[in-house]
C-alpha positions as CSV (number, residue, x, y, z in Angstrom):
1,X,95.8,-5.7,58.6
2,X,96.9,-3.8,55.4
3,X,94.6,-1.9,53.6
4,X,93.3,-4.7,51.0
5,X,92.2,-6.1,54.0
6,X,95.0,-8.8,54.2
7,X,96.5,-9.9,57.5
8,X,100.3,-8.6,57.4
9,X,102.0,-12.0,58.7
10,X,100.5,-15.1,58.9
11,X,102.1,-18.8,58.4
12,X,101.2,-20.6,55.0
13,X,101.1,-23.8,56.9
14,X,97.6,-24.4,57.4
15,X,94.9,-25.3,54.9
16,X,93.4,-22.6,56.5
17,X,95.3,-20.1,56.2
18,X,93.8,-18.4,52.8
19,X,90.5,-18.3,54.3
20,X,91.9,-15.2,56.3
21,X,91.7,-13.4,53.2
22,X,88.1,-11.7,52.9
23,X,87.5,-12.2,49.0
24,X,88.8,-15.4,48.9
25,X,86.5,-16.7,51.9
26,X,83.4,-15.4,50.4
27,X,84.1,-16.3,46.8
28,X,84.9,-19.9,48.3
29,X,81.9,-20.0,50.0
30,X,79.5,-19.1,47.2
31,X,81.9,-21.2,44.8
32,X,80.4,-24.5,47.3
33,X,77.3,-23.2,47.3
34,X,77.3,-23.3,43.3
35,X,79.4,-27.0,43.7
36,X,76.2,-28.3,45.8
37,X,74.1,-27.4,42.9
38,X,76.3,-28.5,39.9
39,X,76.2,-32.2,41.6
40,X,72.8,-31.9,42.2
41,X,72.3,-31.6,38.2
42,X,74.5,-34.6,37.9
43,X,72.8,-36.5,39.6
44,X,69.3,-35.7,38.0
45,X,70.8,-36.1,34.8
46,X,72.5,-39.2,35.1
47,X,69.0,-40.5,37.0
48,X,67.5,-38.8,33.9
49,X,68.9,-40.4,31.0
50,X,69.1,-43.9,32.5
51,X,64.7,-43.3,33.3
52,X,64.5,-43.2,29.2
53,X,67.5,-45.8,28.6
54,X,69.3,-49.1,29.0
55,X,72.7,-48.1,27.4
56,X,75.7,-47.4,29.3
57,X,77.0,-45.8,26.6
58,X,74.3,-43.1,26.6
59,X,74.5,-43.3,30.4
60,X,78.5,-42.3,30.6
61,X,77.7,-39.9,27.9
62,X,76.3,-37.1,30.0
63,X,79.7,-37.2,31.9
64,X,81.2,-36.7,28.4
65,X,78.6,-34.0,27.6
66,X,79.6,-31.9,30.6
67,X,83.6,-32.4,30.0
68,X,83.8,-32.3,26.3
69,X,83.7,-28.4,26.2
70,X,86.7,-28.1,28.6
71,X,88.7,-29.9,26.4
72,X,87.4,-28.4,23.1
73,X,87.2,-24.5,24.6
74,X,90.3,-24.6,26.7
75,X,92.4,-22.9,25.1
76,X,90.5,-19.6,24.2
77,X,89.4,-19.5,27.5
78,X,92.5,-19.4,29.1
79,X,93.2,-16.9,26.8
80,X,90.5,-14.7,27.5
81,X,91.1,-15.0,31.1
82,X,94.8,-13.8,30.4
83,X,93.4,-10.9,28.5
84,X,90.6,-9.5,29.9
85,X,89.4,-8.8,33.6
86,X,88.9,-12.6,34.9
87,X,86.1,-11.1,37.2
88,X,84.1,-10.1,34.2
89,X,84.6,-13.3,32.3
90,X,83.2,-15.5,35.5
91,X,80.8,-13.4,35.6
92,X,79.7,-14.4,31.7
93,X,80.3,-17.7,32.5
94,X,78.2,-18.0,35.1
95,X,75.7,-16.8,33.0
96,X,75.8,-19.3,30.4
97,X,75.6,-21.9,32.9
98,X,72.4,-20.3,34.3
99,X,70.7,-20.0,31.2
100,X,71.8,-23.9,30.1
101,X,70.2,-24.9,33.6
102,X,67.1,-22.9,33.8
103,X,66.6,-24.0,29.8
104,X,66.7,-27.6,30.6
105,X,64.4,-27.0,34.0
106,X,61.6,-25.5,31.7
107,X,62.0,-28.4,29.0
108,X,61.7,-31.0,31.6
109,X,59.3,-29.8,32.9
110,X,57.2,-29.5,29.6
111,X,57.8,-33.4,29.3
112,X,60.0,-32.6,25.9
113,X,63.6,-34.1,27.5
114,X,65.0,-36.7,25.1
115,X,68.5,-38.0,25.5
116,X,69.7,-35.7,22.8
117,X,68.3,-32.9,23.7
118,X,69.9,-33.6,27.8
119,X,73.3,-34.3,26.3
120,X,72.5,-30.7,24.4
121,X,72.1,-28.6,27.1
122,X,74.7,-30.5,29.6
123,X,77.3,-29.7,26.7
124,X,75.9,-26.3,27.4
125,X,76.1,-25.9,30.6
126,X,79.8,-27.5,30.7
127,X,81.0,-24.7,28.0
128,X,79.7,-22.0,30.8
129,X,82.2,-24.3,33.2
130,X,84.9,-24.3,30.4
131,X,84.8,-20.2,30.3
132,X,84.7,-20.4,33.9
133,X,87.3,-22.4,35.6
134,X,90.8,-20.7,33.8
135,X,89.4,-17.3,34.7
136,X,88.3,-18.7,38.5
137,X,91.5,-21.1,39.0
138,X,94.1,-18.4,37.5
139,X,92.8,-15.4,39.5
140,X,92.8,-17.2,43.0
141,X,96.3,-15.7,43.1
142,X,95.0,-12.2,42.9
143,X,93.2,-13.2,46.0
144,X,95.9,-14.8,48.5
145,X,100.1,-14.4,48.3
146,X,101.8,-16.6,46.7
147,X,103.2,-18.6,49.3
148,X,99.4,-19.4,50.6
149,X,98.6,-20.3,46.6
150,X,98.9,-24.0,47.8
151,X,96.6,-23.9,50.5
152,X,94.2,-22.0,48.2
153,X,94.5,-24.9,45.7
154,X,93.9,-27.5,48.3
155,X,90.5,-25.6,49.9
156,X,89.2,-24.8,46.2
157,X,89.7,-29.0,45.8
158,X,87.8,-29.1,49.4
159,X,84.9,-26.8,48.4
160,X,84.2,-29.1,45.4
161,X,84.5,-32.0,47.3
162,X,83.1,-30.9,50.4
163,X,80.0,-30.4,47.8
164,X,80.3,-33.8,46.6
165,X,80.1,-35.5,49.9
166,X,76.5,-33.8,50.6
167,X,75.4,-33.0,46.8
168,X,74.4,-36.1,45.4
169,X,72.9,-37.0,49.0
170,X,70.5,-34.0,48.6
171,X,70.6,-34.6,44.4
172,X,68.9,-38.3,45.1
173,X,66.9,-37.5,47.6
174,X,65.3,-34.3,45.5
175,X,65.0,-36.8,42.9
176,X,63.5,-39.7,44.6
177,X,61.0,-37.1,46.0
178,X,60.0,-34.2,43.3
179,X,61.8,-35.8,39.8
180,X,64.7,-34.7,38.1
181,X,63.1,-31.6,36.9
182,X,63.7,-30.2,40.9
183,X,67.3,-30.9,40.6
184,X,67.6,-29.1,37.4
185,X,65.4,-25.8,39.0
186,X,67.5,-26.4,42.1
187,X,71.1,-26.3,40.2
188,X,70.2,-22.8,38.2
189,X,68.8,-21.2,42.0
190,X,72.3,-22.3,43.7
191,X,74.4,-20.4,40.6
192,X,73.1,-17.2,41.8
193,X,75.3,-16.7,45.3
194,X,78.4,-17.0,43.4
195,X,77.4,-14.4,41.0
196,X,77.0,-11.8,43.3
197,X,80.2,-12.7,45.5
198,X,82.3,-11.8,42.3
199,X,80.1,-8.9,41.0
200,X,80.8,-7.3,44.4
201,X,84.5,-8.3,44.2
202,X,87.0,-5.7,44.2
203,X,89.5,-7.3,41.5
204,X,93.4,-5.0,42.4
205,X,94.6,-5.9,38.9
206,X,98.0,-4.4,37.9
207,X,97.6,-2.5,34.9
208,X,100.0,-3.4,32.0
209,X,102.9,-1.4,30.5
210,X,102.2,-2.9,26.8
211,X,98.8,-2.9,24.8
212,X,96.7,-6.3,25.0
213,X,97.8,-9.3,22.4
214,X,95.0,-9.6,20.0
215,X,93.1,-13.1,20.9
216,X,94.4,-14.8,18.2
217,X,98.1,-14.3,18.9
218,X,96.9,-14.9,22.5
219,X,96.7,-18.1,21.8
220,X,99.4,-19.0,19.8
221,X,101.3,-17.5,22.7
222,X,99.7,-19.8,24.9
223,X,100.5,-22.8,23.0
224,X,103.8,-21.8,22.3
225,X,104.9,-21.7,26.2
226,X,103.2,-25.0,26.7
227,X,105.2,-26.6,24.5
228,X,108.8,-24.9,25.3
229,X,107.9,-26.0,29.1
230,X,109.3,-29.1,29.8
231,X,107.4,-29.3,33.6
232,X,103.8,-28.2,32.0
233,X,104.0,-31.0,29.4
234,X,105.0,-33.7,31.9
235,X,102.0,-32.7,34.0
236,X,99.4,-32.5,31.3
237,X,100.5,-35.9,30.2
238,X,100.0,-37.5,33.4
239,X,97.1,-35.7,34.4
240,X,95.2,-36.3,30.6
241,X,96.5,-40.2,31.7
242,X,94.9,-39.9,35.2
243,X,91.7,-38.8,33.7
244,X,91.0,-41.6,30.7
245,X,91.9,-44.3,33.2
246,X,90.3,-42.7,36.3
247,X,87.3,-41.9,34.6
248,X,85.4,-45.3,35.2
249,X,85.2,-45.1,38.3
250,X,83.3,-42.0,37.9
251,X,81.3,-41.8,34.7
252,X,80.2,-45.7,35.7
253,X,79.3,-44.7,39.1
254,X,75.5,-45.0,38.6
255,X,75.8,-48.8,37.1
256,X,77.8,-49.6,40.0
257,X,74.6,-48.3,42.1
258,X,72.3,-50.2,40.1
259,X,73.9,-53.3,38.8
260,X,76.0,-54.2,41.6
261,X,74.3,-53.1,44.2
262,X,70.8,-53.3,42.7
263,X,70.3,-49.9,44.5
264,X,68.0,-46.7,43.2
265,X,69.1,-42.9,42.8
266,X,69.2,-42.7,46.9
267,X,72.2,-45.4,46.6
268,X,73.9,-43.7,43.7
269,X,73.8,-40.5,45.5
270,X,74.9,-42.4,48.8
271,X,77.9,-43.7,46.4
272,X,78.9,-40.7,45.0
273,X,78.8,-38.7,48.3
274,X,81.4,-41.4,49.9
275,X,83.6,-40.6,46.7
276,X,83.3,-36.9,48.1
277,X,83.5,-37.7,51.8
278,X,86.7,-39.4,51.2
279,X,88.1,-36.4,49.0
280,X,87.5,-33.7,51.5
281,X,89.7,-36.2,53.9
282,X,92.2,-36.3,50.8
283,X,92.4,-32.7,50.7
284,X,92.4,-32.4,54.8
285,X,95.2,-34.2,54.7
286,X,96.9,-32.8,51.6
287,X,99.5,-30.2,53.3
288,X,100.6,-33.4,55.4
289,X,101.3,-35.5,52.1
290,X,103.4,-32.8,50.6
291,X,105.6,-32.1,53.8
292,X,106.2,-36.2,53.6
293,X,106.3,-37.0,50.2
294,X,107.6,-35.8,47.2
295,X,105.4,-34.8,44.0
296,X,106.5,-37.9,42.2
297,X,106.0,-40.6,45.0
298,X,102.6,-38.7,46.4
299,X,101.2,-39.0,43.0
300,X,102.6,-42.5,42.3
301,X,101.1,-43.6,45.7
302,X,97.6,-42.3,45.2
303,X,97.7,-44.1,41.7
304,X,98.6,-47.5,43.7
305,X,95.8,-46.7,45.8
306,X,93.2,-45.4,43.3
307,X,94.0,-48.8,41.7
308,X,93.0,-51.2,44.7
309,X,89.7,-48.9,45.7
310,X,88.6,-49.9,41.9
311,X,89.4,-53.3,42.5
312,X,87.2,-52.7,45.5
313,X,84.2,-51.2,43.9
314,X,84.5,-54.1,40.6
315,X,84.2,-57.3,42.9
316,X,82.0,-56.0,46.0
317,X,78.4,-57.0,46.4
318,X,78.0,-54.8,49.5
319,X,77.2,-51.5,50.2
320,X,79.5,-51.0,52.9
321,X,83.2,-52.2,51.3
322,X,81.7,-50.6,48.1
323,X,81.2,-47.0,50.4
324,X,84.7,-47.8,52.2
325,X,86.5,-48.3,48.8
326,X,85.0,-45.3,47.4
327,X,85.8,-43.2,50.6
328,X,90.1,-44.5,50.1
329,X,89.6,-43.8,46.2
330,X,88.0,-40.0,46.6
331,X,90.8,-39.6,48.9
332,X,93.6,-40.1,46.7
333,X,91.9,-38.8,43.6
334,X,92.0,-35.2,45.5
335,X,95.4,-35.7,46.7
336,X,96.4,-36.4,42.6
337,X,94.6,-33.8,41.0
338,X,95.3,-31.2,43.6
339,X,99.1,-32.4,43.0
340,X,98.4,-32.0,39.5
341,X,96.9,-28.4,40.1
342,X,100.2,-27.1,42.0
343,X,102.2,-28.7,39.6
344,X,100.8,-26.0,36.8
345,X,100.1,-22.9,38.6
346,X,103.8,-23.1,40.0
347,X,105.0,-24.0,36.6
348,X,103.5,-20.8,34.8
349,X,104.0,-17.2,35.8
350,X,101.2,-15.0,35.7
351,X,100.9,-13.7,32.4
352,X,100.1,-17.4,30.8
353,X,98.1,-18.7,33.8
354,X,94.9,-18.7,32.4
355,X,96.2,-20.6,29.3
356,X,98.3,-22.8,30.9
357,X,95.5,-23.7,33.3
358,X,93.2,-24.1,30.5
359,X,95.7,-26.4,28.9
360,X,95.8,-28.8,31.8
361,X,91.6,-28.5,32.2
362,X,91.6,-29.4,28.5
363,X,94.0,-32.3,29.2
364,X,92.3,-33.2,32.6
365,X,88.4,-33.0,31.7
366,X,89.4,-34.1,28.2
367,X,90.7,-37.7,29.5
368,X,88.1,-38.0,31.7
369,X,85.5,-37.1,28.7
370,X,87.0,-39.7,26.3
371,X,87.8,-42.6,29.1
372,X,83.9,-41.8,30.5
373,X,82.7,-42.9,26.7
374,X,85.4,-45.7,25.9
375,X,84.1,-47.6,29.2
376,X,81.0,-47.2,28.5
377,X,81.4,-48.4,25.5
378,X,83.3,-51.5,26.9
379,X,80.9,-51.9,29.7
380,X,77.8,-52.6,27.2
381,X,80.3,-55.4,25.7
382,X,81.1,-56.9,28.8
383,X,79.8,-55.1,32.0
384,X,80.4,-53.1,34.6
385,X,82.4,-55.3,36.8
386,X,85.1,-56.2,33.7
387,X,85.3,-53.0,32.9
388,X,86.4,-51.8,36.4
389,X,88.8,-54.2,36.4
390,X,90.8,-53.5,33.3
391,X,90.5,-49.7,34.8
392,X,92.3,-50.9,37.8
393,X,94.9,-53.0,36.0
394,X,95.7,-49.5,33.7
395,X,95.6,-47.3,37.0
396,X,97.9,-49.6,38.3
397,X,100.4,-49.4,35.2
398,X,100.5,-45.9,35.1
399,X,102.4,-45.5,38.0
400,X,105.8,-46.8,36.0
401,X,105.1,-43.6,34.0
402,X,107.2,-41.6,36.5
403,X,110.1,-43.4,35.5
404,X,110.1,-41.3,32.5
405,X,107.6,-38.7,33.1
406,X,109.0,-37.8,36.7
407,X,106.5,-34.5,38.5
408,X,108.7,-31.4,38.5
409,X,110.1,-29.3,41.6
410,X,108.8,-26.0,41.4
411,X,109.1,-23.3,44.2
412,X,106.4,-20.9,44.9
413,X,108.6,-17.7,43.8
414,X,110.6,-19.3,41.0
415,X,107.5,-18.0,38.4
416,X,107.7,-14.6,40.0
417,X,107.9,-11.7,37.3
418,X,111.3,-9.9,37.0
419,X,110.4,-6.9,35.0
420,X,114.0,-6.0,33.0
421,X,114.5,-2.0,32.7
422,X,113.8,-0.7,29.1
423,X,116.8,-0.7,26.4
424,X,118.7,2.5,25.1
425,X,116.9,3.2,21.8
426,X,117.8,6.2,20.0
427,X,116.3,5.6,16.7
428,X,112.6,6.7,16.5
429,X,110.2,3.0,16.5
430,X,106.9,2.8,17.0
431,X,105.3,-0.9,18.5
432,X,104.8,-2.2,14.8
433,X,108.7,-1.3,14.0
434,X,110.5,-4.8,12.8
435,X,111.5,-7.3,12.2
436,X,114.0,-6.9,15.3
437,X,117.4,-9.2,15.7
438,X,119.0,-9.6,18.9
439,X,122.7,-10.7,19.2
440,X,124.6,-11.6,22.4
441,X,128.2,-11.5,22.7
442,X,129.5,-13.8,25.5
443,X,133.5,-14.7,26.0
444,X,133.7,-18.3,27.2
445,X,136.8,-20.1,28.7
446,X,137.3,-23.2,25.9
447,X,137.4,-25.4,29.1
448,X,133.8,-24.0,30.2
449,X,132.7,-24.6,26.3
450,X,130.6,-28.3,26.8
451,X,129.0,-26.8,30.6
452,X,127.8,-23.6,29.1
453,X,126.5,-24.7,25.2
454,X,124.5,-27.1,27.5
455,X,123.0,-24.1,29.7
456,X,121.9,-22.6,26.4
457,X,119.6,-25.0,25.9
458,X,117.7,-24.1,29.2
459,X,117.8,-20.3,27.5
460,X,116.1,-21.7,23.8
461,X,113.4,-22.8,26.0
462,X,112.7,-19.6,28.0
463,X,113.4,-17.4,24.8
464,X,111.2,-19.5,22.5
465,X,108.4,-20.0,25.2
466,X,108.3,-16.2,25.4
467,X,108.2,-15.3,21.9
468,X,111.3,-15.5,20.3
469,X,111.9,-16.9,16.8
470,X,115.0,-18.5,14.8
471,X,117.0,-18.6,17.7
472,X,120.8,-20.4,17.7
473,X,123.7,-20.1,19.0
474,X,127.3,-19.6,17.0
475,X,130.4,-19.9,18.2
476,X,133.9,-17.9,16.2
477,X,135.6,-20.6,14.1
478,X,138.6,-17.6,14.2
479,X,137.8,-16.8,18.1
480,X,136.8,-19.9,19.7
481,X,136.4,-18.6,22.8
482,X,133.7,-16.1,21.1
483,X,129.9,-16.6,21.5
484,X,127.1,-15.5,19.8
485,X,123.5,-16.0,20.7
486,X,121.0,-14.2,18.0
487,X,117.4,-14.6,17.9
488,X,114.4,-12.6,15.9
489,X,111.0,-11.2,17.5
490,X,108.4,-10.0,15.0
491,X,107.9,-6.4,16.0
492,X,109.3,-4.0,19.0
493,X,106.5,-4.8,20.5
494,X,107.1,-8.6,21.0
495,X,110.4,-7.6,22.0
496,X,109.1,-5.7,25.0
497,X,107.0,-8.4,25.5
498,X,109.0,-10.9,25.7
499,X,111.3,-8.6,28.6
500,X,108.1,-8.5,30.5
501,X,107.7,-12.0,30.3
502,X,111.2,-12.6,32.5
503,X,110.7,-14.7,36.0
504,X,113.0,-15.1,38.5
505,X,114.0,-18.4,37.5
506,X,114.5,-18.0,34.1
507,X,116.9,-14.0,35.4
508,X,118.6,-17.0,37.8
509,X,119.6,-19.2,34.7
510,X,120.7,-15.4,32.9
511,X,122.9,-14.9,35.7
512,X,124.8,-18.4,35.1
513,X,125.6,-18.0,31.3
514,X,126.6,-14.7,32.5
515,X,129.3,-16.0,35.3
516,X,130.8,-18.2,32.4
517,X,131.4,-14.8,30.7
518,X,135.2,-13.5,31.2
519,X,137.5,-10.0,30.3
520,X,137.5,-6.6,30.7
521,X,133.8,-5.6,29.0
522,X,130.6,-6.5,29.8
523,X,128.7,-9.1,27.8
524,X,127.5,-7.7,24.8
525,X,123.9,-6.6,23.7
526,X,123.1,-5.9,20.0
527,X,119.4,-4.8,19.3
528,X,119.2,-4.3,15.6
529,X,116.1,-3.5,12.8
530,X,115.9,-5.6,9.9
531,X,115.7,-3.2,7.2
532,X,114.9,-5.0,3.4
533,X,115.2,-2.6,0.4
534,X,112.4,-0.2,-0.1
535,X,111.4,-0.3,3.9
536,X,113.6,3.3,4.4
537,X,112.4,5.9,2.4
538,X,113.8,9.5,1.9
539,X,111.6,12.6,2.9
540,X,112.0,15.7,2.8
541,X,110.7,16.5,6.5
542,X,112.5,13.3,8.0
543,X,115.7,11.4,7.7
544,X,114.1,8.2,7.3
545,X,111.0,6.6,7.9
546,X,110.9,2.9,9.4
């Protein structure tokens, strides 16, 4: 063992393998705990609002209530989980949850719930969640090595689902017996075993060698990687997709209980436990699927698949096929948004984690939000069992969208940092010093001209995504064989920034421009301050003043 407690060697093979790993086995423990209890709520609230109405739409609305936030919020949480201790902000997530769920247990039980006031504090509660999962999902690889990250992925998808196969069980039968006020009571009592397994978590966070960005330029950071990221942005597509089209199986789950099956809360929570039974065997079988598959035919599979199971659900009459094609579709829904998952946190190195994460919760919980209220809306104009259907013809479409869209190859070290060693400076800056401009000098072989103008495009991305601006690339019109790339960062402090920033992939596609370089001196680095008149001034103490 070393001294985090860590075992020294172990193969990242198994699904169990992160579970060797003391704060990642008790924080996943108390994280299903907390899972039980969240779909206990769901269940009393769906039961809830359809006790005090008829409409489907209202019905598929507390689904939207509890994803909306992730979409709207995303983005400054991830941010704040980037900037500040990720154990602290759980922590105050947690919280908000708590006090959303124990709110809502005192109003029901005053006999003051309306619909409104249920959406209310489920948007509530799923803002606590929005705060919570960047912070929870980006520091799971401060808990386990990065070759394990997969596995951890996978088990955090288990926990949840693990919940879901046993949660709504419990959630109808505490409903059926003591109302949905005991659900609600029971929800806030289950959030408090997670709070203590990260207040007494020892968080071994690295410190940083530059100041904190201010949140506002946080984000903008954030959203600036995203969209230089070419594997990010073909994931949140699909997975935003995914979750529109997916999202009638589950936010129409309860109408399938009641209108097909003419069953009460016990049925619903017998339906959406076989959803979770079948996504714990999903996620079981999950390190399997991406030994034999590749990203892009694993995903496109469990789409074929999701689409069939909904085909399933919209044209069975009995509880048993309905239960066996909810048990194949939880399945494959784990397998795709644990793909999904990977497909991110292997996409963004650790300093944008949080955001990036946030980005694909936004686009994730945000399609599932918006498709939960479009079929409701289409199953008040022509019912559940339509409405199902068209969800299964779409599903079934949006397979082709890896002939454009095709899931990235990432390896678990390409996102690895690759600190640079700090620049000869000898004129005196301080962190606010700049604009800076940054010229490179590379001599190129006119035959190697069309090969390496093309690898420079792979360099815009990196340099934009980490906080360059104005960036191009020039070549000599009386050297051809001369190169210039130039770019501008606001202050020195961006500059060092952006150094920090470096990962092993981006120093590997450094290394090839590089090779195409040829003479007797190095490639050449120019690291100039832009100086407009009236920004040096004379003194009689100093030289200059920047």
């Amino acid at each position: 063992m070393t001294d985090s407690g860590r075992p020294q060697t172990l193969s990242a093979d198994g699904i169990t393998v992160p579970l060797h790993f003391p704060s990642f086995r008790r924080i996943w423990i108390a994280s299903l705990v907390a899972n039980v209890g969240m779909l206990i709520q769901s269940v009393g609230a769906a039961w809830a609002m359809m006790q005090m109405t008829s409409s489907a739409d209202q019905v598929a609305l507390v689904q939207t209530a509890l994803m909306l936030p992730v979409m709207l919020l995303s983005m400054l949480a991830g941010a704040v989980a980037d900037m500040y201790d990720r154990r602290a902000v759980a922590l105050v997530a947690l919280s908000i949850e708590l006090c959303g769920a124990t709110a809502l247990t005192a109003v029901d039980w005053l006999g003051f719930t309306t619909p409104n006031l249920l959406l209310s504090f489920s948007f509530l509660i799923g803002s606590g969640m929005a705060l919570m999962s960047p912070a929870w999902q980006s520091s799971v690889s401060e808990q386990v090595p990065s070759e394990a990250l997969p596995a951890a992925v996978a088990l955090n998808g288990i926990s949840y689902n693990i919940a879901r196969s046993v949660g709504p069980a419990i959630g109808g039968i505490v409903v059926a017996s003591a109302g949905a006020v005991a659900a609600f009571a029971l929800n806030a009592l289950l959030y408090l075993p997670l709070m203590a397994a990260l207040f007494f978590w020892k968080r071994m966070a690295e410190p940083s060698r530059l100041p904190p960005e201010k949140l506002s330029r946080a984000i903008v950071s954030g959203v600036r990687y995203i969209t230089n990221s070419p594997s990010i942005k073909i994931v949140l597509i699909r997975s935003m997709v995914t979750g529109v089209i997916g999202g009638a199986i589950v936010a129409l789950m309860p109408l399938v209980a009641r209108d097909l099956l003419h069953g009460g809360a016990q049925t619903y929570g017998i339906m959406v436990s076989a959803f979770g039974v079948g996504a714990v065997i999903g996620a079981l079988k999950f390190a399997e699927v991406r030994k034999r598959m590749s990203g892009e035919a694993a995903i496109r599979a469990c789409l074929l698949s999701m689409g069939g199971a909904i085909v399933a659900v919209a044209i069975s009459r009995e509880p048993m096929l309905t239960t066996g094609a909810l048990i194949l579709a939880g399945a494959v829904w784990m397998i795709a948004w644990s793909l999904f998952n990977i497909g991110v946190q292997l996409s963004a190195p650790r300093w944008v984690a949080g955001r990036a994460l946030a980005a694909y919760q936004a686009a994730s919980s945000g399609g599932i939000a918006i498709g939960s209220w479009g079929w409701g809306r289409l199953t008040d104009a022509a019912g559940v069992e339509i409405a199902l259907l068209v969800s299964a013809l779409l599903m079934l479409l949006s397979s082709l969208l890896g002939l454009w869209l095709r899931m990235p190859r990432i390896s678990s070290r390409s996102q690895e940092p690759e600190v640079l060693a700090d620049p000869e400076v000898r004129l005196p800056l301080t962190w606010r010093s700049g604009p800076l401009v940054v010229e490179i000098e590379y001599r190129v072989a006119q035959e190697n001209a069309y090969a390496f103008h093309k690898l420079m495009q792979d360099v815009q991305r990196f340099r934009q995504r980490n906080g360059v601006y104005g960036w191009s690339i020039a070549r000599d019109v009386a050297d051809p064989e001369l190169w210039t790339e130039r770019y501008h960062c606001p202050t020195w402090l961006d500059y060092q920034r952006q150094r920090n920033r470096s990962t092993r992939s981006e120093r590997a596609i450094e290394k090839q421009v590089i090779a195409f370089h040829f003479g007797s001196n190095p490639v050449r680095v120019r690291r100039m301050l832009e100086r407009p008149f009236g920004s040096v001034r004379k003194k009689d103490d100093a030289p200059t003043v920047l």
